[in-house]
VOGU-3710 file (C-alpha; in Angstrom, 3 decimals, decimal comma):
1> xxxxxxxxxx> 19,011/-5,909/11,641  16,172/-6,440/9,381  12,604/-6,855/10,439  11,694/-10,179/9,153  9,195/-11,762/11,838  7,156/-14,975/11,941  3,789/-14,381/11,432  2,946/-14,808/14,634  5,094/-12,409/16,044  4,700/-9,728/13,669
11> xxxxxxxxxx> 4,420/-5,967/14,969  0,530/-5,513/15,966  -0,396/-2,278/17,890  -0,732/0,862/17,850  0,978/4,507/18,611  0,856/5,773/21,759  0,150/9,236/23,941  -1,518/8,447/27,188  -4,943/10,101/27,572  -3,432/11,403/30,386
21> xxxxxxxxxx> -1,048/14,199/28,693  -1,498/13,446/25,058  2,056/14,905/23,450  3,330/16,361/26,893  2,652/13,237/29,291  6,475/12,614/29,840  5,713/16,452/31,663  4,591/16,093/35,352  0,928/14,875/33,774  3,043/11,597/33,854
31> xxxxxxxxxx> 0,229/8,696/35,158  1,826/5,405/35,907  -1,741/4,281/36,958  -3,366/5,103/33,907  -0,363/4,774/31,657  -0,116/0,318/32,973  -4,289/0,524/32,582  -3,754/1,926/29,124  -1,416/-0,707/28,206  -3,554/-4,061/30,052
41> xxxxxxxxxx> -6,452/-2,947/27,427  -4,305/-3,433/24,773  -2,058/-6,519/25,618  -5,935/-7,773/26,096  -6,649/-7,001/22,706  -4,042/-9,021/20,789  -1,212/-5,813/20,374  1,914/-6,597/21,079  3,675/-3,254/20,442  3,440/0,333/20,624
51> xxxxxxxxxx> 5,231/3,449/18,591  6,153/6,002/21,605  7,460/9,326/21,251  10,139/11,438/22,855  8,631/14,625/22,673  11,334/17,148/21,594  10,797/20,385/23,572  10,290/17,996/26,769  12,984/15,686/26,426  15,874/18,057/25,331
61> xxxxxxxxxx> 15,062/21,809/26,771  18,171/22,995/26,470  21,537/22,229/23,638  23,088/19,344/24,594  20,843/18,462/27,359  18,133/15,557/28,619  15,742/16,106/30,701  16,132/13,389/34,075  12,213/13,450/35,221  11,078/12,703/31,136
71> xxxxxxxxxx> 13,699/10,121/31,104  12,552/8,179/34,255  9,317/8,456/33,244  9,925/7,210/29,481  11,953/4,047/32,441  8,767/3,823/34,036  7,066/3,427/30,842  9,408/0,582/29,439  9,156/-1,255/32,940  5,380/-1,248/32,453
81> xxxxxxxxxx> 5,916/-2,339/28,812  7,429/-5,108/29,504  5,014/-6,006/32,685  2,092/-6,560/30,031  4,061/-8,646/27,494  4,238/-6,049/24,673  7,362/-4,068/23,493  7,679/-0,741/22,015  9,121/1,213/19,253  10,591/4,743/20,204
91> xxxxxxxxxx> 10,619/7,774/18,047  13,197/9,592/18,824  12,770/13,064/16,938  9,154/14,406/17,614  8,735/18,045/16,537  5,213/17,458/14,688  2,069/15,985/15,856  -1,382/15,879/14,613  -1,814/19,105/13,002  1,100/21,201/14,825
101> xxxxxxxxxx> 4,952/21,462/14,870  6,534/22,466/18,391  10,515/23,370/18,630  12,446/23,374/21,346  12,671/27,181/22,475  16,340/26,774/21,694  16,183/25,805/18,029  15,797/29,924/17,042  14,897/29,039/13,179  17,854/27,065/12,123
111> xxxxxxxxxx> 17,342/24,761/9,134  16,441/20,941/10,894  18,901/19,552/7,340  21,640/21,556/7,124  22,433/23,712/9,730  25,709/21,969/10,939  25,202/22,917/14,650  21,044/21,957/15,113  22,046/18,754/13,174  24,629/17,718/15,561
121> xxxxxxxxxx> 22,354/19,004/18,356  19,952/16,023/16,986  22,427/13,252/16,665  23,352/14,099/20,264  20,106/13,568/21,131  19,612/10,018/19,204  22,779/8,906/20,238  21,894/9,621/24,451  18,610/8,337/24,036  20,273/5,339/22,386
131> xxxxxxxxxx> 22,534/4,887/25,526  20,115/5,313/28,121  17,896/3,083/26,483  19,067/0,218/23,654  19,439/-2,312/26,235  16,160/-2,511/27,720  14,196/-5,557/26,579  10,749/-3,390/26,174  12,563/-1,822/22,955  11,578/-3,882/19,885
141> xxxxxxxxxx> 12,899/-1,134/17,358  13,551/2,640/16,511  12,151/5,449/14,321  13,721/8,240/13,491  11,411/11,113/13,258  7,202/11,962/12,949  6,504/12,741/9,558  9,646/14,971/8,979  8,471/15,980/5,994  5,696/18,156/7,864
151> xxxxxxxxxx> 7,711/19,287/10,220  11,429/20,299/8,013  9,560/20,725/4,806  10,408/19,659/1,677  14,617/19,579/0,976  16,718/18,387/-1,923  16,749/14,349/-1,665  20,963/14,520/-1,215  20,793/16,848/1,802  17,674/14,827/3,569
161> xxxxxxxxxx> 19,766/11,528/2,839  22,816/12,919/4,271  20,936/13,978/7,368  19,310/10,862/8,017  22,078/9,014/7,933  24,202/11,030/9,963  20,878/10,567/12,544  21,546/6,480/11,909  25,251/6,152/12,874  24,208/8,543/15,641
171> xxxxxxxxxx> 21,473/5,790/17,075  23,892/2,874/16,124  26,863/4,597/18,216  24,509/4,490/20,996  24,391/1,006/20,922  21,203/0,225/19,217  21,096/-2,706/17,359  16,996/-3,185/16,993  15,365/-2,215/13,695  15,134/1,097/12,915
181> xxxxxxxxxx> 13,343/3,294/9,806  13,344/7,140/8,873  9,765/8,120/10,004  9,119/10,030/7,128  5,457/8,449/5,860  6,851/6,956/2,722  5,529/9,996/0,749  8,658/10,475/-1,549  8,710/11,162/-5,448  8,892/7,058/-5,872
191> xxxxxxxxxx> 5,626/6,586/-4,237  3,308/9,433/-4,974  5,166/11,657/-8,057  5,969/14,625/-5,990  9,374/14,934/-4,094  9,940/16,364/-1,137  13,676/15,264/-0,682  12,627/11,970/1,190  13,458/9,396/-1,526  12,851/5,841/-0,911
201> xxxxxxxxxx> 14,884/4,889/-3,335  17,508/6,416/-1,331  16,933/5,928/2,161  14,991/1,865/2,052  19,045/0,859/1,522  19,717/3,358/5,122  16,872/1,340/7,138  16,065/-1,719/8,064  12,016/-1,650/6,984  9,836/1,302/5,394
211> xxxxxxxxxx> 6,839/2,562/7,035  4,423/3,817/5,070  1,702/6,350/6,919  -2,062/5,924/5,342  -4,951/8,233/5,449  -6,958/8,782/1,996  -9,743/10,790/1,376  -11,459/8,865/-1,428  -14,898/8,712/-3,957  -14,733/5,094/-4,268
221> xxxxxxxxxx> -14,917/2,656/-1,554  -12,371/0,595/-3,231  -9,852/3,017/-3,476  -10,528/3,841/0,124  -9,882/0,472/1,469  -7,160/-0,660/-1,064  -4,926/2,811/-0,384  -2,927/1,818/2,523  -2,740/-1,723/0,329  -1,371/0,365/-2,330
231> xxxxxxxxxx> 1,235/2,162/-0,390  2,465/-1,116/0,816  3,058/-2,713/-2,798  4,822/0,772/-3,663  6,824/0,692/-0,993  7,852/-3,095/-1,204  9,200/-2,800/-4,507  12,705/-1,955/-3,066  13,602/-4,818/-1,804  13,217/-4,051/2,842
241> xxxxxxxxxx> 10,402/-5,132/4,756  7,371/-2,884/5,053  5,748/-1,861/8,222  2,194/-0,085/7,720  3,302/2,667/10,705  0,076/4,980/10,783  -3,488/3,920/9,401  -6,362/4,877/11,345  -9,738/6,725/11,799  -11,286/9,815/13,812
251> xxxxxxxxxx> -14,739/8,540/15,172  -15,984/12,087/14,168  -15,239/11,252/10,465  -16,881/7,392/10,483  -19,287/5,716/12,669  -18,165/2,215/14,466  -19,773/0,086/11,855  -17,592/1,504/9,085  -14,711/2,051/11,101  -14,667/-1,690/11,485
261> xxxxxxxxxx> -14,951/-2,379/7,740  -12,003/0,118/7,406  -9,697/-1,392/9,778  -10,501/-4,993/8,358  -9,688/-4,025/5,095  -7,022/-2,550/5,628  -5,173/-4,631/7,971  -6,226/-7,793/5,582  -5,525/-5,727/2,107  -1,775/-4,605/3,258
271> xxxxxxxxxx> -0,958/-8,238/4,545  -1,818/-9,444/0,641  0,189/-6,545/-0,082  3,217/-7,182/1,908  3,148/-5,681/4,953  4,442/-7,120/8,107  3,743/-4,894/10,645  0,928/-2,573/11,578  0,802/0,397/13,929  -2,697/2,032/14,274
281> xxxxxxxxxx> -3,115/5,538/14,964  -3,639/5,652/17,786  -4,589/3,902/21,442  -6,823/6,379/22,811  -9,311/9,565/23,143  -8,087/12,953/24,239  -11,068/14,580/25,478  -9,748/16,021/28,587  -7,136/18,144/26,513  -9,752/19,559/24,035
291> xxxxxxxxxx> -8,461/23,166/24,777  -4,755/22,454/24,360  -3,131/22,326/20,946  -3,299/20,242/18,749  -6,345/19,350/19,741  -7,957/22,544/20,260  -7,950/23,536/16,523  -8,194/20,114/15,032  -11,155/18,462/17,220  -11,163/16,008/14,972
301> xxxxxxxxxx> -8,031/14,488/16,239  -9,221/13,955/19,481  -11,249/10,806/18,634  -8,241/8,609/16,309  -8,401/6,402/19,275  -9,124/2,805/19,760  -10,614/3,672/22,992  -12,448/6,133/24,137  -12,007/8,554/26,864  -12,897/6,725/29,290
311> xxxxxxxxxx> -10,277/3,694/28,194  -13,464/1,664/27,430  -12,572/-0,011/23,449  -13,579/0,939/20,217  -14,966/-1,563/17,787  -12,032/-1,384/15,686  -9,733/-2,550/18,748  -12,014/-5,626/18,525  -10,978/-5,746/14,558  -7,131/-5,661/15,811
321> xxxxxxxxxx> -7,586/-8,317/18,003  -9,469/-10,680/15,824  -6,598/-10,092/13,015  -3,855/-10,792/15,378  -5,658/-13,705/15,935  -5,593/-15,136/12,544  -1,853/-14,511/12,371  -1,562/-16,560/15,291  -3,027/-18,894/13,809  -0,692/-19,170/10,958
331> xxxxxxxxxx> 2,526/-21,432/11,211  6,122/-19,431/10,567  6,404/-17,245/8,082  4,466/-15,764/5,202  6,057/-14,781/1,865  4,876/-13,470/-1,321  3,987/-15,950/-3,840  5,695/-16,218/-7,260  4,287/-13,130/-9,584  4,015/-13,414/-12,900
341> xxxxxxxxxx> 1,664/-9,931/-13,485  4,459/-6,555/-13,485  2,824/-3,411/-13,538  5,013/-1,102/-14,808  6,342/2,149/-13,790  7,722/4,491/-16,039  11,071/6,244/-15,192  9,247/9,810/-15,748  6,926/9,188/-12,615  10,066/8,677/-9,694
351> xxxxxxxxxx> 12,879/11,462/-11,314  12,264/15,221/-12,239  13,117/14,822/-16,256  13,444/17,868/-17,904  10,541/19,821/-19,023  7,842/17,022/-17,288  4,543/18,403/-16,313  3,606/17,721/-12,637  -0,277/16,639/-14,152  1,943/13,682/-15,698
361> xxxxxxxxxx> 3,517/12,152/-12,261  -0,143/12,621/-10,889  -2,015/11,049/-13,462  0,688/8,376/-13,323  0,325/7,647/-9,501  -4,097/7,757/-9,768  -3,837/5,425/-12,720  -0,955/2,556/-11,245  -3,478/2,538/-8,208  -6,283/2,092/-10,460
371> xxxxxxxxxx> -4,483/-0,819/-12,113  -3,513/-2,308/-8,854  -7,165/-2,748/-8,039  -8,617/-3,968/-10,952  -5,531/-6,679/-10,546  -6,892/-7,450/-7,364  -10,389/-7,848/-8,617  -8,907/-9,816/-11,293  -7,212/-12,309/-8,429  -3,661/-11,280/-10,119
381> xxxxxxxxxx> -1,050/-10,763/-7,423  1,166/-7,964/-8,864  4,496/-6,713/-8,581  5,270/-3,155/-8,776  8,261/-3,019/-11,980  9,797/-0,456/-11,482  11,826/0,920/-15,248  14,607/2,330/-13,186  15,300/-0,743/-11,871  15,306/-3,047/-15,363
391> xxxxxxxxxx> 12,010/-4,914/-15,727  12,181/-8,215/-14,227  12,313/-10,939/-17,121  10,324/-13,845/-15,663  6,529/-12,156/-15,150  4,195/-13,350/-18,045  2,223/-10,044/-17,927  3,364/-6,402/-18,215  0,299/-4,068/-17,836  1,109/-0,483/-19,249
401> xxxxxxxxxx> -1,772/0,763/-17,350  -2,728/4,270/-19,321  1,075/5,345/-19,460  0,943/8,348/-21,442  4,804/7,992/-21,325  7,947/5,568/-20,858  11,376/6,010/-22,098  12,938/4,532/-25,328  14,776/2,065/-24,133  12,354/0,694/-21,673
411> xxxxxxxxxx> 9,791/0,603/-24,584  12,807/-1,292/-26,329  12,816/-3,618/-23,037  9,111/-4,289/-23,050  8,916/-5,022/-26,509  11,736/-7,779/-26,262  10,075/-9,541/-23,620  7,168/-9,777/-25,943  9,274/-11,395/-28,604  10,443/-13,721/-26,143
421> xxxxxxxxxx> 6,917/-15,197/-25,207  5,290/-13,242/-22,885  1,712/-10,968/-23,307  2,336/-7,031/-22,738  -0,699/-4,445/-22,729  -0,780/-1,331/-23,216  -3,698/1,063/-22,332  -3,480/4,261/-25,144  -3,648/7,628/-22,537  -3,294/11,012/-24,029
431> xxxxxxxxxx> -2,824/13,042/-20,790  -4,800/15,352/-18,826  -2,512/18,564/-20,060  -1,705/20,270/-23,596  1,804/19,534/-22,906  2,987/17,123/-25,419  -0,310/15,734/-25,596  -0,450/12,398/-27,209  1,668/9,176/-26,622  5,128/8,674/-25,980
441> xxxxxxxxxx> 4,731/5,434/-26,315  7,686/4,812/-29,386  7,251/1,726/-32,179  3,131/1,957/-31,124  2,227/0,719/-34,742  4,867/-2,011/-35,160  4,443/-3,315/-31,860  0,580/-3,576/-31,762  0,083/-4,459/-35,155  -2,024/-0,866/-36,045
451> xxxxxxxxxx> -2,297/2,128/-38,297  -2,881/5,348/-35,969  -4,999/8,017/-37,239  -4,043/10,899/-34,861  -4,187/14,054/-35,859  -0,791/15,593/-34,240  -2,281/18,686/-31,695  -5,282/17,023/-31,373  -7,508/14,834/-29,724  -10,311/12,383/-30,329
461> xxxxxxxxxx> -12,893/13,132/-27,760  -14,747/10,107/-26,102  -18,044/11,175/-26,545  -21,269/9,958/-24,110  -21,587/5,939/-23,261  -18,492/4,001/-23,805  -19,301/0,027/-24,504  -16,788/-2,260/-25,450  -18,529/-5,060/-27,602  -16,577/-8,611/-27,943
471> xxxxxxxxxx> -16,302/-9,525/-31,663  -14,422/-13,207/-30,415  -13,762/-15,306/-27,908  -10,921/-14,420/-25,760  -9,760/-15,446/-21,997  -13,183/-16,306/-20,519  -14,860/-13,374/-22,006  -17,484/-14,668/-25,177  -18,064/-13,114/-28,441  -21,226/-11,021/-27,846
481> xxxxxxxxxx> -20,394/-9,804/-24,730  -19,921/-6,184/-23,625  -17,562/-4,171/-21,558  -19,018/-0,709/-19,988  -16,562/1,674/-19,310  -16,897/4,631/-17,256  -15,219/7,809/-19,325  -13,818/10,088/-16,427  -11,420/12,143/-16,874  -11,013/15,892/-18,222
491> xxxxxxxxxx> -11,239/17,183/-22,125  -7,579/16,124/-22,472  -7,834/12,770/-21,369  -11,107/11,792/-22,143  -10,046/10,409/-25,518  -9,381/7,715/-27,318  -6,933/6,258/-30,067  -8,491/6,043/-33,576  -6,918/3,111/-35,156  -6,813/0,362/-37,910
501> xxxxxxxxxx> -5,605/-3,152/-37,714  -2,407/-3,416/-39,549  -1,629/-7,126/-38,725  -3,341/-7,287/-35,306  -6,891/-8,849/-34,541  -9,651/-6,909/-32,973  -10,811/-8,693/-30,159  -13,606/-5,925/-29,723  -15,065/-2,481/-30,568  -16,364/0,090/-29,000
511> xxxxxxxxxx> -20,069/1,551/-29,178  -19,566/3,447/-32,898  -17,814/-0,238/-34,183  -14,342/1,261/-33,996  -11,517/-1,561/-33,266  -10,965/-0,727/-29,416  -9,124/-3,790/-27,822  -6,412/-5,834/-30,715  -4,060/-8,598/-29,981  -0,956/-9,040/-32,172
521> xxxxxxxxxx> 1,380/-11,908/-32,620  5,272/-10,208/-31,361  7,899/-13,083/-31,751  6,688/-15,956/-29,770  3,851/-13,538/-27,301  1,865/-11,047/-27,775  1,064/-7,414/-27,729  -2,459/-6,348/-26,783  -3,398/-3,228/-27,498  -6,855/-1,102/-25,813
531> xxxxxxxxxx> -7,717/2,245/-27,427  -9,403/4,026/-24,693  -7,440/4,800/-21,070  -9,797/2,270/-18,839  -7,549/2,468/-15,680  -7,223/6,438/-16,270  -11,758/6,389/-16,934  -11,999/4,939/-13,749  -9,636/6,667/-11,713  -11,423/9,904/-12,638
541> xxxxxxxxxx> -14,870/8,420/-11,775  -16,698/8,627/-8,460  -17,993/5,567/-7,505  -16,407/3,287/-10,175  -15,146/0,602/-8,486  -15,835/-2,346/-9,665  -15,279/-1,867/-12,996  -15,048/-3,601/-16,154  -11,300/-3,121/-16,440  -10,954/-5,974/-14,152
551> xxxxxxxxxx> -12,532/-8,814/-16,695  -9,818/-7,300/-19,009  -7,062/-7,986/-17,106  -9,065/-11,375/-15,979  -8,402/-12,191/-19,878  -5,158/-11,313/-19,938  -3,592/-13,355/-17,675  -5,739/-16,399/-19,159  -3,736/-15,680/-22,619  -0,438/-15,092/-20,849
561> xxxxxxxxxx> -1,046/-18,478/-18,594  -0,640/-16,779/-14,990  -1,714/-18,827/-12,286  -4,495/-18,482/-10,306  -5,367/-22,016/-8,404  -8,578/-20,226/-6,564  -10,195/-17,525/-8,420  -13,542/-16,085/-8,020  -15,344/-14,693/-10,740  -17,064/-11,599/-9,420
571> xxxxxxxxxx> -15,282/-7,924/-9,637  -16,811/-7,117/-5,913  -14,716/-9,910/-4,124  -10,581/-9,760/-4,627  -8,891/-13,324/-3,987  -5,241/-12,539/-2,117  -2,263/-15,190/-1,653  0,388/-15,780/-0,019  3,471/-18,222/0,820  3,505/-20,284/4,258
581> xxxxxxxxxx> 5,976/-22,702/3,651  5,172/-24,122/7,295  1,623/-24,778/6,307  2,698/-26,642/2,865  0,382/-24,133/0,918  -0,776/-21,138/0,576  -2,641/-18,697/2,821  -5,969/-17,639/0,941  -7,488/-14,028/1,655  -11,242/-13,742/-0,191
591> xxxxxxxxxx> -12,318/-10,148/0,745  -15,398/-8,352/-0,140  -14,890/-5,261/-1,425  -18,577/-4,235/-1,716  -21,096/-3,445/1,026  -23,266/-5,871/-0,543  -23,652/-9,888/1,185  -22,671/-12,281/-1,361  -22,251/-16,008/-1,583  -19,406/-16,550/-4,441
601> xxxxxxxxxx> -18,044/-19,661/-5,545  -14,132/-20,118/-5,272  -13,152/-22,106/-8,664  -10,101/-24,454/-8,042  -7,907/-25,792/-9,903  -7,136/-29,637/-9,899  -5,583/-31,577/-6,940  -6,434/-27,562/-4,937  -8,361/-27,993/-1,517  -9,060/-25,396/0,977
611> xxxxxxxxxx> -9,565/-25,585/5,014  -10,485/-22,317/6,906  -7,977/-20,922/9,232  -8,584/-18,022/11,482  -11,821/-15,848/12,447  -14,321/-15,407/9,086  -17,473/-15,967/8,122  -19,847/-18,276/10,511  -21,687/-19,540/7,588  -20,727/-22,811/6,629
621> xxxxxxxxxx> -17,894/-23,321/3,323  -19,946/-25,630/0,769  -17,891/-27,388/-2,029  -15,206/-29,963/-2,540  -11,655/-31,103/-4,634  -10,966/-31,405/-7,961  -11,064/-30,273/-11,820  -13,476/-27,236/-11,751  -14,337/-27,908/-8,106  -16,222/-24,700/-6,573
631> xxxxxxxxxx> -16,306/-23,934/-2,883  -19,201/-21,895/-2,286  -18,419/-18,978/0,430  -21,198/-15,754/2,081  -19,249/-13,034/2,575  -21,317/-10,441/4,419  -20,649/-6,383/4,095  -16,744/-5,715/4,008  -16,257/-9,214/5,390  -13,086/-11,109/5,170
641> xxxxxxxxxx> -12,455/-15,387/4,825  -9,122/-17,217/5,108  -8,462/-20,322/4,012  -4,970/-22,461/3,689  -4,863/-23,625/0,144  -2,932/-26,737/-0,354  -2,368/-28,811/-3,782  -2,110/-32,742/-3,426  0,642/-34,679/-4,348  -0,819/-35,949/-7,527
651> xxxxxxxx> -2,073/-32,741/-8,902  0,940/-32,152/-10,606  4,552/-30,670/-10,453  4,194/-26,763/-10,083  4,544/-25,642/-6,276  2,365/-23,416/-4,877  5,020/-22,319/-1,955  7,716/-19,919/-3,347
//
């Protein structure tokens, strides 16, 4: 059954290991007393849901064998579940944790995919603890494994299908009818350019929601926050719900003041971005066990909790609460709203085409992030368009974002959709590498309306300051006006693409008076063409966010007529929507993405009004209805506002409700 809840009872919580044994509390460390204390704090704190773990060496210690005591205690544990009003969500293969991988002494170094014998040894497991434990009311859903990738390694994608699947009909034999997903992180070649066998692609059709695991290590505090909001538009783009499974912070690594900007953000950011569940890592401190593994050689994951070890919360837990607040606070469901911005992902970054470099799929995955934020600076809700898949025909705005590659006949594709009315952009990239260096971008001059001037081996280096001057008006952005850019990158992609108009207009040059950003008339839309690789700059660039990249895009979607019925226009704040039919409107998310306070104004469109819904800002909203109406908001440091957005009945005929 797919997991499609109301927003108010969407999955909020966290994964759990009892302070009390950490991976081997289903051992005789088992503390009712602590484990129903343990669970009060959180019930208290607005989760309604935990990720548990069945231990493997614990629960099955010999072939074809549970262990009774770990099984009444994993009873016990449901019992108490359901005692404080929350559920949970087993995971029923648990051979890594936290820096370690345990076997059961029995497993004697037989491959977890393919050995015939250890892989029915595993379904016999999922199918028991299916048995023993489907019916109970306490379970909300299933997981598979714990980031099987760490623990299996990396397999061809047909075997690692086969094997989960065989795992599925295992659980469903048992009776188990909840939602259930792989466990795997979501890292496969379709979200990050690097396969390890665990293709979404392949298994989101096997599950019933993906479950992406976040933890970036960043230079920009924008890509820090946005990652995990990222993941979640990656992931979403194949059609099953998404459940943001692990996100989380070790105290050691952040203080509580930043650790609460981190979980707002990220809770807030992945709800724009789709998700509909969230499962922090994870409830508690393990101080006590600091000279067991794992925790002996990685400290640092003592302190993930959201208490301490004492059970007394964390700051963050207070940030979990007040979110599951606000989705109380929300009527039925919430749905994406109509997109009309596709950001477009070539076919070389999700399969291993012959004679690809590696450096490409990377660059690919930095840049498409890079893109996604400056969209969400820009106040565009994206979808992810996907070339395997056919790009979808009804967006108005296909951002190439620094592509140094896409196929023929999805170049072919683009360029038709052009010709039938709508605005596509292209952002020249040469490539980090000497392999192939240079565009494979086919029909480049007859599309954008240009004479190249490249020099075939070579590159034109981006030398010093890049500044973008406007020579014309164009989508809110005045003649006179100029557009830094920050030129990351290495000697191979910090370039840019000498041209000359050949039917196009230059909407502006760069800093030596070079035509840098040209809009040509395809068909009935246009093609829109910037010489330099802005997203790629960026993406290379400590510290870059915001960037100018956004203003760009901010243009774009003015000439392509996407709709944005409250905007704000400042590159430190990102305006998020989404559906809620109940509500008649639209649920407004206005997040600062800057440790700066700000008071913004919120421009409206005509017949748009606003009224604040959930926790926010104390300071009072200032502003009213109508044609160019602005609602002035403060946003202090990493702070968050809500707002349902509804349109009255005279403003018009276009619904704002998908």
């Amino acid at each position: 059954m797919p997991y499609a809840p109301m927003a108010s009872e969407a999955w909020i919580g966290v994964n759990y290991w009892s302070r009390c044994g950490g991976p081997r509390m289903w051992s005789d460390r088992y503390d009712p007393s602590v484990v129903r204390e343990e669970l009060a704090v959180l019930a208290d704190h607005g989760c309604s849901v935990t990720r548990s773990f069945f231990y493997w060496p614990d629960f099955m210690p010999e072939p074809s064998t549970l262990e009774s005591q770990a099984l009444e205690r994993f009873s016990d544990f449901l019992e108490a579940t359901v005692a404080a009003g929350m559920g949970t969500i087993p995971t029923l293969l648990v051979g890594h944790m936290s820096g370690q991988n345990w076997d059961p002494a029995w497993r004697g170094g037989r491959d977890l995919y393919r050995d015939v014998w250890l892989v029915s040894q595993q379904a016999w497991m999922v199918e028991g603890l299916a048995r023993r434990f489907a019916g109970h009311p306490g379970v909300f859903g299933w997981i598979l494994t714990n980031e099987m990738p760490l623990y299996g390694g990396p397999a061809p994608s047909p075997e690692v299908t086969a094997w989960a699947r065989i795992l599925l009909q295992a659980l469903r034999a048992g009776g188990a009818t909840q939602p259930v997903s792989v466990g795997d992180g979501a890292w496969g070649m379709e979200m990050s350019g690097t396969d390890n066998g665990f293709s979404v692609r392949r298994l989101a059709p096997e599950v019933d929601f993906l479950g992406p695991h976040s933890y970036p290590m960043s230079d920009d505090p924008a890509r820090q926050y946005l990652s995990a909001a990222f993941a979640c538009e990656m992931a979403g783009s194949f059609g099953v719900p998404v459940v943001l499974e692990e996100f989380g912070v070790t105290s050691d690594f952040t203080s509580d003041e930043h650790a609460t900007h981190y979980y707002r953000q990220v809770l807030y950011g992945s709800l724009v971005a789709g998700a509909r569940g969230w499962l922090a890592w994870n409830n508690c401190d393990y101080d006590e066990l600091a000279a067991e593994d794992p925790y002996r050689h990685h400290p640092f994951e003592m302190h993930f909790g959201l208490t301490d070890r004492h059970g007394k919360p964390k700051a963050q837990l207070g940030e979990l609460r007040r979110f599951a607040e606000f989705l109380d606070a929300i009527p039925g469901t919430l749905l994406p709203v109509p997109t009309e911005v596709a950001l477009v992902v070539p076919e070389h970054f999700e399969r291993p085409l012959p004679f690809i470099s590696a450096t490409d799929r990377t660059d690919t995955q930095a840049n498409l992030f890079q893109a996604y934020i400056a969209a969400r600076e820009a106040d565009l809700p994206l979808r992810v368009a996907r070339e395997v898949d056919g790009f979808p025909p009804d967006a108005r705005l296909y951002l190439m974002a620094s592509l140094k590659m896409i196929s023929a006949p999805g170049m072919a594709r683009l360029k038709a959709l052009a010709e039938a009315g709508r605005v596509l952009y292209y952002s020249y990239f040469s490539g980090s590498d000497a392999n192939q260096r240079g565009p494979w971008v086919p029909w480049l001059e007859e599309i954008f309306g240009v004479t190249k001037h490249l020099r075939y081996g070579m590159v034109d280096p981006a030398e010093g300051e890049v500044i973008l001057q406007v020579t014309q008006d164009f989508g809110g952005m005045s003649a006179g006006e100029t557009i830094p850019l920050c030129p990351g990158g290495n000697r191979h992609a910090r370039t840019f693409l000498p041209v000359t108009p050949a039917g196009a207009e230059v909407l502006a040059t760069d800093q030596a008076g070079r035509p840098a950003l040209l809009r040509h008339r395809v068909g009935t839309g246009w093609a829109v063409l910037c010489t330099y690789p802005t997203e790629h700059f960026a993406a290379r660039t400590p510290g870059a966010n915001p960037e100018a990249t956004w203003r760009i895009y901010s243009a774009l979607a003015e000439l392509a007529g996407v709709s944005r019925p409250v905007r704000c226009r400042n590159g430190r704040v990102a305006v998020g929507r989404l559906a809620s039919p109940e509500a008649q409107g639209e649920v407004i998310v206005v997040s600062n993405l800057s440790a700066e306070h700000l008071e913004v104004a919120l421009e409206l469109d005509a017949g748009v009004s606003l009224d604040r819904v959930g926790p926010g800002p104390t300071s009072p909203v200032k502003g009213g209805t109508g044609d160019g109406a602005q609602v002035l908001v403060h946003l202090g440091t990493y702070e968050i506002a809500t707002f349902i957005c509804r349109r009255s009945p005279n403003a018009g005929t276009d619904s704002l409700v998908a």
